[in-house]
C-alpha positions as CSV (number, residue, x, y, z in Angstrom):
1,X,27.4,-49.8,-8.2
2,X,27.0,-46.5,-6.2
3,X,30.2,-45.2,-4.0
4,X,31.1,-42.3,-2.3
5,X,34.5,-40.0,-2.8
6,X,35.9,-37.0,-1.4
7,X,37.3,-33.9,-3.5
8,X,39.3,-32.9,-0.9
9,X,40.0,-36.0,1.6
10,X,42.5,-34.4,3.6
11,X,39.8,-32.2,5.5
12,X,39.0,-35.6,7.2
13,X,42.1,-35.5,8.8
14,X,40.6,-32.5,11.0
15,X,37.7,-35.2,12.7
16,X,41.1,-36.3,14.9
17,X,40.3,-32.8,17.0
18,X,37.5,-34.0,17.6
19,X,38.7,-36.4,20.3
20,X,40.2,-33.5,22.8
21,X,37.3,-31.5,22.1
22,X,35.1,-34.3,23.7
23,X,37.7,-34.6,26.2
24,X,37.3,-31.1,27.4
25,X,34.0,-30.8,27.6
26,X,33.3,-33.7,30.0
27,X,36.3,-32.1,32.1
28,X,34.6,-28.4,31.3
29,X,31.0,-29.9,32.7
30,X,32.7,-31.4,35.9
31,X,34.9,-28.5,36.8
32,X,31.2,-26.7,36.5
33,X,30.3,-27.2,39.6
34,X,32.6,-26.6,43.0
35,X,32.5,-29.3,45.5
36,X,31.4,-28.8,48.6
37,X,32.4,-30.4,51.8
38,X,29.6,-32.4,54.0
39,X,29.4,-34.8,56.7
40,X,27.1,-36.9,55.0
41,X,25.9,-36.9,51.5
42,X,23.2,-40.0,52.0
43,X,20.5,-37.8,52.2
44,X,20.5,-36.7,49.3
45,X,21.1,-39.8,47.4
46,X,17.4,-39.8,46.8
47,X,16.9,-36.2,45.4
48,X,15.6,-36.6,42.0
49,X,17.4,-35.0,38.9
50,X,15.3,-32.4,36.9
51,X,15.2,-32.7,32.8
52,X,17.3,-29.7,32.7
53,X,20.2,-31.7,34.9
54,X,20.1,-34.7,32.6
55,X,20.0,-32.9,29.4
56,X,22.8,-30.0,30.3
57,X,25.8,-31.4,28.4
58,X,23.3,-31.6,25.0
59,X,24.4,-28.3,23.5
60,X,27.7,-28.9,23.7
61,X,27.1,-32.3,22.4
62,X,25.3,-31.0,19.4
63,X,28.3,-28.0,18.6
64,X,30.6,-31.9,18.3
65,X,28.0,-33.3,16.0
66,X,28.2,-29.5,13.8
67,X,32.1,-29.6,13.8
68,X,32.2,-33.3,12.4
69,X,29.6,-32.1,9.3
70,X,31.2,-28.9,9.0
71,X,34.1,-30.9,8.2
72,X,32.3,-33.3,6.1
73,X,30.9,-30.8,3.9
74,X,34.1,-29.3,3.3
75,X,35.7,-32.8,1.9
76,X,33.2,-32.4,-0.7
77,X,31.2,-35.7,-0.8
78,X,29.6,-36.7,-3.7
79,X,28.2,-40.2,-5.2
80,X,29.2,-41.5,-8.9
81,X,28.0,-44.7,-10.6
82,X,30.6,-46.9,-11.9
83,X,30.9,-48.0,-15.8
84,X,27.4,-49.7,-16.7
85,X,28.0,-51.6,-20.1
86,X,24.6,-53.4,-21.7
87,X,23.7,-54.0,-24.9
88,X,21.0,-53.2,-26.9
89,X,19.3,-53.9,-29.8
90,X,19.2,-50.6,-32.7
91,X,20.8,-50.2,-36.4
92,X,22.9,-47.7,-37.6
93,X,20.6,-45.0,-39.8
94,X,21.2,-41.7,-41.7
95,X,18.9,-39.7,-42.5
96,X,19.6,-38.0,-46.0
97,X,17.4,-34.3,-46.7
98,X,17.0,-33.0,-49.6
99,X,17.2,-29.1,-48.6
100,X,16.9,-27.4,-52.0
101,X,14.5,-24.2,-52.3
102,X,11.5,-26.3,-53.9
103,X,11.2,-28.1,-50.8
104,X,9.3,-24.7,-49.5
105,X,6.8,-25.5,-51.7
106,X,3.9,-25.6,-49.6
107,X,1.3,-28.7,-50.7
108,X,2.4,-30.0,-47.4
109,X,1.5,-28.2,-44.4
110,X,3.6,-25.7,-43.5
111,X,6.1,-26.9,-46.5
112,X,7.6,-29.7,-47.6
113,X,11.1,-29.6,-45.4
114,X,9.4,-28.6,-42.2
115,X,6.1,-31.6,-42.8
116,X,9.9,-33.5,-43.2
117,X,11.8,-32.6,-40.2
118,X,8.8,-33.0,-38.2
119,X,7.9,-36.9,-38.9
120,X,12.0,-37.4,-39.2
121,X,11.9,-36.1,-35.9
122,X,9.4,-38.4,-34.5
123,X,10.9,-41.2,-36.2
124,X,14.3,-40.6,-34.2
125,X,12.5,-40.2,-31.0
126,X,11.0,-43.3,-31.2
127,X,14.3,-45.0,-32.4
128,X,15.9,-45.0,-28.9
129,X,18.5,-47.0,-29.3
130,X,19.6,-46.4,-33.2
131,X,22.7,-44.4,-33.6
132,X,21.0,-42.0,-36.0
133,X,22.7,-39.2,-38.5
134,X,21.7,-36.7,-40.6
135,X,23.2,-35.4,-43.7
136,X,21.7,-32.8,-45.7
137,X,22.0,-31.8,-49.7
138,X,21.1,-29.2,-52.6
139,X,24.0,-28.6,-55.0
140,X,26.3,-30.0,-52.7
141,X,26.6,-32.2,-49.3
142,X,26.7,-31.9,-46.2
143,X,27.2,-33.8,-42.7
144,X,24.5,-31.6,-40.8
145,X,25.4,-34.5,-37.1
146,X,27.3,-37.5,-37.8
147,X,25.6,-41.1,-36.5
148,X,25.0,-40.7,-32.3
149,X,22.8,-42.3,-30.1
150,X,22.7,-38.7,-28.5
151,X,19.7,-37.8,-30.0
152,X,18.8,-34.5,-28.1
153,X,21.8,-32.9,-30.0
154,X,20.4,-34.5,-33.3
155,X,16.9,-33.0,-33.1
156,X,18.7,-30.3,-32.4
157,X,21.0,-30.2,-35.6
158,X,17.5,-31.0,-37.0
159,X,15.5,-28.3,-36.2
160,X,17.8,-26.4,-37.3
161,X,18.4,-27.6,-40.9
162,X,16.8,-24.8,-43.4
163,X,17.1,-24.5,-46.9
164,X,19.5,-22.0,-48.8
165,X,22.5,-22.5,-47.0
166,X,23.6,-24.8,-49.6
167,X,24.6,-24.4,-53.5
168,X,20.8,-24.5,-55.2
169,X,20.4,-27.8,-57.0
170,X,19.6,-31.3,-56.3
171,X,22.6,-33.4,-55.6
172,X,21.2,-37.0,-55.3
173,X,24.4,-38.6,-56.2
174,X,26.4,-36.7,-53.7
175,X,24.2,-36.9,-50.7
176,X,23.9,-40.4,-50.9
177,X,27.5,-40.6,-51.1
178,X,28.0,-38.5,-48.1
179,X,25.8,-40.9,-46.4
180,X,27.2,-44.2,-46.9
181,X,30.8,-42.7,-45.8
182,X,29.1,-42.0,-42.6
183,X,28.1,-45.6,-42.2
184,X,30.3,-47.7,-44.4
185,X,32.8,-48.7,-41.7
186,X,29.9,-49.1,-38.7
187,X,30.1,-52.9,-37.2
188,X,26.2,-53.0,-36.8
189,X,24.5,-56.1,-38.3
190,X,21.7,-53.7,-40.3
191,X,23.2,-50.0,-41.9
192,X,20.1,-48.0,-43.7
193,X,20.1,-44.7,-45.3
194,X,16.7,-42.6,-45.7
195,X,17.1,-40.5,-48.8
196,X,14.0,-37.8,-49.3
197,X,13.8,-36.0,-52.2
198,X,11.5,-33.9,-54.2
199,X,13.6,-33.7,-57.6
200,X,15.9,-35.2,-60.0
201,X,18.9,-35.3,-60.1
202,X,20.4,-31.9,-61.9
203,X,23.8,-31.4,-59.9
204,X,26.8,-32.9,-58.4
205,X,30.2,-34.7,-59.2
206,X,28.1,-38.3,-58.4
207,X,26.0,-40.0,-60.3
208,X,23.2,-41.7,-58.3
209,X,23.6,-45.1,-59.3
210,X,27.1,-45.5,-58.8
211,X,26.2,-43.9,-55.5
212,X,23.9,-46.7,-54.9
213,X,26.2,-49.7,-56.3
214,X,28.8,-48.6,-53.1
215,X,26.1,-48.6,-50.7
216,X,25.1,-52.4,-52.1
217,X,28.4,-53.4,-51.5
218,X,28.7,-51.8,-48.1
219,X,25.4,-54.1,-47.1
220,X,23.7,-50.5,-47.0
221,X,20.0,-50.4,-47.8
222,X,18.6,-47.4,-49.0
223,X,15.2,-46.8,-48.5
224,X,14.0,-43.6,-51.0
225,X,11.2,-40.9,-50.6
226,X,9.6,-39.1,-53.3
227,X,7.9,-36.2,-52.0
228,X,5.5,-33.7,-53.5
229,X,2.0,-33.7,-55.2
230,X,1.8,-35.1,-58.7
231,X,1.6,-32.0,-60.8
232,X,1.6,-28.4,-59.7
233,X,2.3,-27.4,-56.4
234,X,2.1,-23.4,-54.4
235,X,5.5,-22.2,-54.2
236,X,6.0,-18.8,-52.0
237,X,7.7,-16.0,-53.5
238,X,8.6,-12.8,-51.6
239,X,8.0,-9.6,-53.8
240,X,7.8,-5.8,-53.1
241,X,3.7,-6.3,-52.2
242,X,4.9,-9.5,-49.3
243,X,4.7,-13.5,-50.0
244,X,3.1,-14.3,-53.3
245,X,2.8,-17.8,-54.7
246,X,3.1,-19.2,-58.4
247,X,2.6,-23.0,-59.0
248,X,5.5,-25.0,-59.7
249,X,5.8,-27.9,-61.6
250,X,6.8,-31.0,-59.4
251,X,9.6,-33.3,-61.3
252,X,10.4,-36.5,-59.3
253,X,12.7,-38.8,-60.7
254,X,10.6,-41.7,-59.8
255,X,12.6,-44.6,-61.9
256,X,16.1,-43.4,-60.5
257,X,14.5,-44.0,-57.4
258,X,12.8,-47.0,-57.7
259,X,15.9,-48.2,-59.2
260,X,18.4,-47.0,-56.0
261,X,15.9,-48.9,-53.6
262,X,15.9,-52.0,-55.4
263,X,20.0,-52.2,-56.1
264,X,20.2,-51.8,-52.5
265,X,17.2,-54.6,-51.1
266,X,15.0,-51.3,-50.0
267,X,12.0,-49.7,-51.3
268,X,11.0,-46.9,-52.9
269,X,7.9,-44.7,-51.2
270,X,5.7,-41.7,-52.9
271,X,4.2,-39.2,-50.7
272,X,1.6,-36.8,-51.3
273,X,0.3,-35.7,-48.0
274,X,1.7,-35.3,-44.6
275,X,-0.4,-38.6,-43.3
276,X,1.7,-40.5,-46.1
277,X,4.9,-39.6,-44.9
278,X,4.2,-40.6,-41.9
279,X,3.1,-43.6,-42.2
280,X,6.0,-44.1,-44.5
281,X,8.4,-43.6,-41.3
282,X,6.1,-46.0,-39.6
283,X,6.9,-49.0,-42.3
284,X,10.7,-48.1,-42.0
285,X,10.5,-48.4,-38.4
286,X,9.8,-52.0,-38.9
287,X,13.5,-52.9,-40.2
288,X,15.4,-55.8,-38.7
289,X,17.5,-54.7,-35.3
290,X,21.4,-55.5,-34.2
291,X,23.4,-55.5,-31.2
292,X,25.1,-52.7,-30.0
293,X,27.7,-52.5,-26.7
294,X,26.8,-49.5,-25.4
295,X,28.9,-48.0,-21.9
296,X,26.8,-45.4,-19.4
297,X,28.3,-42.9,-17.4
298,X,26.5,-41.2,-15.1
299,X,27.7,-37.8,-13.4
300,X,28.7,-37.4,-9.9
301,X,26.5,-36.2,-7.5
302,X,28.4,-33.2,-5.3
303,X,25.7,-33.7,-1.4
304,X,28.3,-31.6,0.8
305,X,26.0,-28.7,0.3
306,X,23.6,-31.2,2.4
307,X,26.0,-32.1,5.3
308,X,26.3,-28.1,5.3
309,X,22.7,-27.7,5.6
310,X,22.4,-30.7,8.5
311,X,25.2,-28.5,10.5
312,X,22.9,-25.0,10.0
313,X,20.7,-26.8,11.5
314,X,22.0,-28.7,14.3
315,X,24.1,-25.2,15.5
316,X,20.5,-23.9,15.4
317,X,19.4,-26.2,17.6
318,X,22.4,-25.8,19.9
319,X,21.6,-22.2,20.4
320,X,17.9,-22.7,21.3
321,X,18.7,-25.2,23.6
322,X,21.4,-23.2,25.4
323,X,19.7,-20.1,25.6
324,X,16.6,-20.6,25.7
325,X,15.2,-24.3,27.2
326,X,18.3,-25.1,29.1
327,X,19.7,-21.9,29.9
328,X,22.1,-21.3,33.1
329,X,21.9,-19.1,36.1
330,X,25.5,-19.8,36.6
């Protein structure tokens, strides 16, 4: 529900001066004018008042109106929104990337890890209500944003993932790993775990199977990713002369992923082109749902700067009245 506060309350205490202010001007206006003696007033009971009579105390009326949201303003109003808890529907996903330096390779447009990031990307924006993660591995692992329904600051974290900040290698074992100790001790009804790969497994303390045993036991599907063109594929080399490229030969470890989907209740996807990935997201994106309690805040909104504004304005007012439409002779 909306309601109002003060930061500083005790500038209210100032409207009380208000009172004699009022006071003294309706004394001010009738001490204005001097009586005069006269035998008989009757005659002029009739005499019409001009628009300038009637409207005369206005001005001082208006500097009142300017002192009460002067002091307004400086109480510092501002509306909040309580505590607004709902729930909604989303499971808990991470999103495991395979960062090693074949992932350059570029039979996907621009590469493979930036064809990757960009449908990952999409996929999470369209996910709205999933707490989403990301971890990232080579050689070794590593929690690149932890699950979060905030998913600015993921696509963020995204964006910036690169390869060659890690220990060259692939580490299958040990990224899944990392995963499922993200999720493991979530309460949501479905936990999933994208793994996308584009190599087998030559490194880390892990083995991948085992890896995928704890995430069966954890209820934790993994859904795996084989990415790469069957064969050879451009890979970019800087030399002395600029960026030259030699073909590489791609080596997916299709049965150890095949066999990680299927101990897990998931499935195992190739893809060859950037269309395929996509529509690989788009098949993930079909996954059973769960509850989650989720609690909104909403900032403050600070509006003395308004009541500040309002008081320009009526002081303005004031002094066009005064000294211009209604000005005295006297």
């Amino acid at each position: 529900m909306n309601s109002i506060s003060f930061s500083y309350p005790a500038f209210l205490w100032a409207l009380i001066a208000v009172v004699p202010l009022m006071v003294f001007i309706l004394r001010k206006d009738k001490q204005r004018f001097a009586p005069v003696k006269y035998s008989d007033t009757q005659q002029f009971a009739s005499t019409p008042k001009t628009w300038r009579v009637r409207l005369r105390n206005i001005p001082d009326y208006l500097r009142i109106i300017a002192v009460v949201l002067l002091m307004i303003a400086a109480a510092r109003p501002h509306f909040s929104l309580s505590k607004d808890d709902k729930s909604i529907e989303g499971i808990d996903i991470i999103m495991a990337l395979d960062v090693s330096p074949s992932m350059l390779a570029e039979d996907f447009k621009p590469n493979r890890l930036e064809s990757a990031k960009k449908v990952a990307a999409d996929f999470i924006r369209n996910r709205k209500n999933d707490e989403i993660g990301l971890v990232v591995f080579s050689g070794e692992a590593f929690t690149q944003c932890p699950p979060t329904i905030d998913h600015n600051v993921l696509l963020e974290l995204l964006k910036q993932t690169k390869s060659g900040d890690l220990q060259d290698g692939t580490a299958i074992g040990d990224g899944l790993t990392t995963a499922i100790n993200r999720i493991k001790d979530s309460k949501a009804k479905s936990k999933a775990i994208i793994l996308i790969t584009d190599g087998d497994n030559n490194a880390g303390q892990i083995d991948p199977l085992q890896a995928a045993g704890f995430a069966k036991q954890f209820g934790i599907r993994v859904y795996t990713i084989g990415i790469g063109n069957i064969g050879m594929a451009p890979f970019p080399v800087q030399t002395p002369l600029g960026k030259q490229y030699q073909q590489i030969e791609v080596k997916i470890d299709e049965p150890l992923l095949k066999s990680i989907a299927q101990t897990t209740g998931a499935e195992y996807f190739r893809s060859t082109k950037n269309s395929s990935l996509e529509q690989i997201f788009k098949d993930i994106d079909s996954m059973e749902k769960s509850i989650i309690n989720l609690s909104v805040y909403n900032q403050k909104k600070d509006v003395g700067f308004k009541f500040a504004f309002a008081a320009m304005l009526v002081l303005l007012a004031e002094i066009l009245l005064k000294y211009c439409l209604l000005k005295r002779n006297y």
